[in-house]
Structure formats: structure tokens, C-alpha cells
Backbone as JSON, one array per atom type, in Angstrom:
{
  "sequence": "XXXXXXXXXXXXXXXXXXXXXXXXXXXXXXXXXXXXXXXXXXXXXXXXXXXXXXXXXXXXXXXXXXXXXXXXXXXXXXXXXXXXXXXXXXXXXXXXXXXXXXXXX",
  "N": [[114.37, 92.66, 111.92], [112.3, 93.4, 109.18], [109.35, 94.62, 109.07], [105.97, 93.87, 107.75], [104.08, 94.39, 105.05], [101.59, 95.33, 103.53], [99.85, 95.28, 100.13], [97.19, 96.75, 98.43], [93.74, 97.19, 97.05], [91.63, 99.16, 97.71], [88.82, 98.36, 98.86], [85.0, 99.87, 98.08], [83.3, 101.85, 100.08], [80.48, 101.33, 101.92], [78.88, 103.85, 101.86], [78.98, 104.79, 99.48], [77.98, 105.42, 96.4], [79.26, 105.5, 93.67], [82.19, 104.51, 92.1], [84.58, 106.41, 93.21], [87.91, 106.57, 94.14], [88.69, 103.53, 94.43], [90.55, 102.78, 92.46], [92.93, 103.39, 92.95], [95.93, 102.42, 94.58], [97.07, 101.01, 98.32], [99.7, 100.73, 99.99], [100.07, 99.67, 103.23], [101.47, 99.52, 106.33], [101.82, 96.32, 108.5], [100.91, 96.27, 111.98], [103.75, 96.15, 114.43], [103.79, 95.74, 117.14], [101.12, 95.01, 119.23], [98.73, 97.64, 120.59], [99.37, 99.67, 123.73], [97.33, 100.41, 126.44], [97.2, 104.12, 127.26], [97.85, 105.67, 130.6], [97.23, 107.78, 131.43], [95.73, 108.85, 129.53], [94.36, 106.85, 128.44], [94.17, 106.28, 125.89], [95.35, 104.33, 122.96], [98.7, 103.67, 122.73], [101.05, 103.52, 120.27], [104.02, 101.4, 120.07], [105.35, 101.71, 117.47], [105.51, 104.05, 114.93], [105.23, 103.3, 112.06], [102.76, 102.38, 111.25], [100.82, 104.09, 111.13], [101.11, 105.04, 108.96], [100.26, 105.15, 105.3], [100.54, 104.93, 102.45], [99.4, 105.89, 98.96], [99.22, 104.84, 95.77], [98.92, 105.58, 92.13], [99.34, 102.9, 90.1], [99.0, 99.3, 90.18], [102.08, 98.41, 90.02], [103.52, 100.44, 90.55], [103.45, 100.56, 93.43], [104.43, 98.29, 93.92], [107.02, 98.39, 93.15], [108.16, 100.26, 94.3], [108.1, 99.55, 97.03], [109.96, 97.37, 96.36], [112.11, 99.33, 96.06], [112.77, 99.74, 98.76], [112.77, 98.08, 100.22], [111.09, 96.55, 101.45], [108.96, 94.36, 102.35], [106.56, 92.89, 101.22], [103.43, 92.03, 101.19], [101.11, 91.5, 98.35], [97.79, 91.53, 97.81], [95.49, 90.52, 95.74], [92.71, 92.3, 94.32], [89.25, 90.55, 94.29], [87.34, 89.85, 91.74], [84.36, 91.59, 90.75], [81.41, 91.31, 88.94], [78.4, 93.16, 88.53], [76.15, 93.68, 87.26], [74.88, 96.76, 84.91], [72.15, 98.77, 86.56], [68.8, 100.3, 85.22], [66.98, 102.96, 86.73], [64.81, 103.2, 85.99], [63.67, 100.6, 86.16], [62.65, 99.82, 88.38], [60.19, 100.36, 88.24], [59.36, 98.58, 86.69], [56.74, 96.19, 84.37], [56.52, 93.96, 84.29], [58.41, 92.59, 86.24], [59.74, 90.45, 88.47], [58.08, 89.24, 91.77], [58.09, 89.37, 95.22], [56.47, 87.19, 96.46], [53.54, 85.48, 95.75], [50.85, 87.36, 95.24], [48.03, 85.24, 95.44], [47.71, 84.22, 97.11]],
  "CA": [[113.34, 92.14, 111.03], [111.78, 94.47, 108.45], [107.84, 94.62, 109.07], [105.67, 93.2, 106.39], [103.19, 95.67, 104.48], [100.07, 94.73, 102.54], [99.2, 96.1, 99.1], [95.82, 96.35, 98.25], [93.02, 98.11, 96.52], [90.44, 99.5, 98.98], [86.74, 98.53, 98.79], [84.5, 100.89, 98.38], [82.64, 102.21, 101.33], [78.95, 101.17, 101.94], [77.85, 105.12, 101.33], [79.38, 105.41, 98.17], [77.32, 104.18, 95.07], [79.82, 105.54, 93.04], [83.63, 104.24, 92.15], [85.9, 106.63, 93.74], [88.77, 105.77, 95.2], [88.31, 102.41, 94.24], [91.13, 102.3, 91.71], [93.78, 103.61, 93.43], [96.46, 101.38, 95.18], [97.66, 101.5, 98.78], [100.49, 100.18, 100.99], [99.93, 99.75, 104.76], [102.43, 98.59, 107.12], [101.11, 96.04, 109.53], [101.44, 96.85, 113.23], [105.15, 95.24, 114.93], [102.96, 94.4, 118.05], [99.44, 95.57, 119.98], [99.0, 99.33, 121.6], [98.59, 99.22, 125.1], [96.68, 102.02, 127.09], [98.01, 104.8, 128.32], [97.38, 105.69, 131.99], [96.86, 108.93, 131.66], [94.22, 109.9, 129.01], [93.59, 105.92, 128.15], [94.31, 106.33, 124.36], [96.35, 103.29, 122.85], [99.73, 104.22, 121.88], [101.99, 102.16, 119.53], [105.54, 101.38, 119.43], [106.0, 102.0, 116.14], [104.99, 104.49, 114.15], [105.09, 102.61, 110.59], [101.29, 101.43, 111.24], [100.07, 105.28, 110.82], [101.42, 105.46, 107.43], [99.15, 104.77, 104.52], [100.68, 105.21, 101.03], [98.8, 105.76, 98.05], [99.73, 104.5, 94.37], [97.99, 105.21, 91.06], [98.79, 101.86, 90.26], [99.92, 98.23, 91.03], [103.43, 98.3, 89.67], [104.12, 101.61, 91.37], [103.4, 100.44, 95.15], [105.92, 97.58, 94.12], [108.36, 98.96, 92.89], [108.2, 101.9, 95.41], [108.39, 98.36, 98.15], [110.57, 96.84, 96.32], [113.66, 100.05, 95.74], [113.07, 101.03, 99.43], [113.49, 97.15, 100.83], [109.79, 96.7, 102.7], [108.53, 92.78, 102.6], [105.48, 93.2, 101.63], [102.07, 90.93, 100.82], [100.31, 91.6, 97.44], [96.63, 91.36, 98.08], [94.5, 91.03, 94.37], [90.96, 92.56, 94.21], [88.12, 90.13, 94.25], [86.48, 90.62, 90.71], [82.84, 90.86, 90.93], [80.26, 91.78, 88.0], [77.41, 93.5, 89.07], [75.07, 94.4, 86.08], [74.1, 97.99, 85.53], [70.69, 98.53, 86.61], [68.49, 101.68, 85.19], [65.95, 103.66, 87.79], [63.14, 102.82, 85.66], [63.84, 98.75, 86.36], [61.98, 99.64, 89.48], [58.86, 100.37, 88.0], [58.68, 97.25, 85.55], [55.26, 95.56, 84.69], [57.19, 92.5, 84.31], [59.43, 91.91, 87.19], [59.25, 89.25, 89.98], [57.81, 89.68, 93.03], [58.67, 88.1, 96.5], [55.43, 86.38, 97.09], [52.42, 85.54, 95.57], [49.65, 88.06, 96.31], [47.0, 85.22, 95.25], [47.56, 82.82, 98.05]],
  "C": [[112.55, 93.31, 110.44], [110.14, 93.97, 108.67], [107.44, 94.45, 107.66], [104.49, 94.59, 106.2], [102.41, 94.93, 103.74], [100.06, 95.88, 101.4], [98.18, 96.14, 98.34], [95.35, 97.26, 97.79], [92.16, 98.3, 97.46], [88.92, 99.3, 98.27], [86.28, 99.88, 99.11], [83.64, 100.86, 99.61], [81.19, 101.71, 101.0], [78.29, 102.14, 101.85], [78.79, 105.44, 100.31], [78.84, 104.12, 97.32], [78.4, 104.49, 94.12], [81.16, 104.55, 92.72], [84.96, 105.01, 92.9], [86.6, 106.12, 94.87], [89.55, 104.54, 95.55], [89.49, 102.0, 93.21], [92.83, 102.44, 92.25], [94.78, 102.24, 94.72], [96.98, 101.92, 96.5], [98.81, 100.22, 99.83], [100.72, 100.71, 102.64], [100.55, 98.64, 105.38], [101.58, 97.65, 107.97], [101.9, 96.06, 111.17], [102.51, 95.12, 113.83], [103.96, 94.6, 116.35], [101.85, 95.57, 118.44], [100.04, 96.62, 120.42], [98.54, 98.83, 122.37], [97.8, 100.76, 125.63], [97.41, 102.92, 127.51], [97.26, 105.63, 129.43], [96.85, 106.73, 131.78], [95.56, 109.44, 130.76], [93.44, 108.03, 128.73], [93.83, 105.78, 126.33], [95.63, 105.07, 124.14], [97.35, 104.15, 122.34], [100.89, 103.25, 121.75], [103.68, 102.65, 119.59], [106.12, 101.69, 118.76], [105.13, 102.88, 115.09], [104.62, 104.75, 112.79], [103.66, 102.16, 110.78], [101.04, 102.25, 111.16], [100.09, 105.53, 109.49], [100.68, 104.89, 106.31], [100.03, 105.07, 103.0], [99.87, 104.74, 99.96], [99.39, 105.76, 96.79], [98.91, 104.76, 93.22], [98.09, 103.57, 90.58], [99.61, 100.72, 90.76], [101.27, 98.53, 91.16], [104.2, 99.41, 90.58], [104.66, 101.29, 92.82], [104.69, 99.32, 94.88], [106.9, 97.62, 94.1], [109.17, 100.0, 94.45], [108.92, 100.69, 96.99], [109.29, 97.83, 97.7], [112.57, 97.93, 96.65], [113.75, 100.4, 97.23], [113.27, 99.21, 100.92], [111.76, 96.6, 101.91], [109.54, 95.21, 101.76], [107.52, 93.04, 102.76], [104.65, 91.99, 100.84], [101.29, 91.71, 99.7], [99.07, 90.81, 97.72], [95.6, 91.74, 96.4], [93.26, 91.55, 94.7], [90.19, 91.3, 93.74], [87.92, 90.86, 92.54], [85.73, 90.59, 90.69], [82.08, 92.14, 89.59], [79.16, 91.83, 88.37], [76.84, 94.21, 87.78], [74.77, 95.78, 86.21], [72.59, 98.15, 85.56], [69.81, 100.22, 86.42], [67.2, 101.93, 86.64], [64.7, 102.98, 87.33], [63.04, 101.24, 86.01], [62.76, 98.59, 87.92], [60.81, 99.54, 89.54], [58.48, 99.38, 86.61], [57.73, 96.61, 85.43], [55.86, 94.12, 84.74], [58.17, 92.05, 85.43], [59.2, 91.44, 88.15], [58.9, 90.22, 90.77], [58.28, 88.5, 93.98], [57.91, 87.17, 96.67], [54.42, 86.62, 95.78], [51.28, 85.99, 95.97], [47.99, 87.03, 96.11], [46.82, 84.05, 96.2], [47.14, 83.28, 99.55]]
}
């Protein structure tokens, strides 16, 4: 049985305000079964060493293709689209913008 692979775009990290990274495509095997411990230092160690591998794609079509000529059964995962307005610095210091509470109560 050929292991299945996911292809996905990576969220960005919670310390990055920016975009990088963010456009790029990757294919990650998913693990054949659980690591167990090992006695001696305690560190899990896997069966298979297709779950270390990470490939990166500029874009969709690539990772498929790349899965499809080389025989890997894999899961296409779309990005979420979400629109988030851009917001300038000065928006912070607006005479006009809500507040949480009413300071007259």
C-alpha cells in the first residue's frame, strides 16, 4: 500500500505579520503508523522514514504533477480564503472610532 501525502499551503505563523512563505506549496507524507520510544535515550523513532520528508512546490500544479509522475496517493488540501482589510497605523489614533464601553455610565 502506497502511503497517502497531503498537499497544502502552510499558514502563516502567529509571529509573522508579513506573507512569507505563505504562497508556496508543500507535500507531506503522512506517518504509516505511531513512533514508539526508544529505551535507550527515550526519543520516538519511526518506521518509516517518508514522514521526515517535506517537499516544497512553487505552485499547485507542480506538487501534482511531481505526485502524480512518481505514483504517491495523495490528498489535495485548498487554502481557506479569508479577507482581512488593510489597516493603516494611524487607524489607531482615530477621533472617530468605537470604543469597548461607554466611559459615561
Amino acid at each position: 500500500m502506497q502511503p497517502l501525502a497531503k498537499i497544502y499551503q502552510p499558514a502563516k505563523t502567529a509571529m509573522q505579520s508579513g506573507k512569507a512563505k505563505t504562497r508556496i506549496w508543500k507535500l507531506e507524507y503522512e506517518p504509516i503508523a505511531k513512533g514508539t520510544p526508544d529505551a535507550l535515550m527515550g526519543w520516538n523513532t519511526m518506521p518509516d522514514t517518508r514522514a521526515q520528508l517535506n517537499l516544497l512546490f512553487p505552485t499547485k500544479e507542480e506538487a501534482i504533477a511531481y505526485a502524480t509522475a512518481k505514483g504517491i496517493a495523495f490528498e489535495l488540501i485548498e487554502p481557506k480564503k479569508t479577507v482581512v482589510p488593510p489597516k493603516a497605523y494611524a487607524e489607531n489614533f482615530a477621533t472617530g472610532k468605537r470604543k469597548a464601553f461607554d466611559s459615561n455610565c
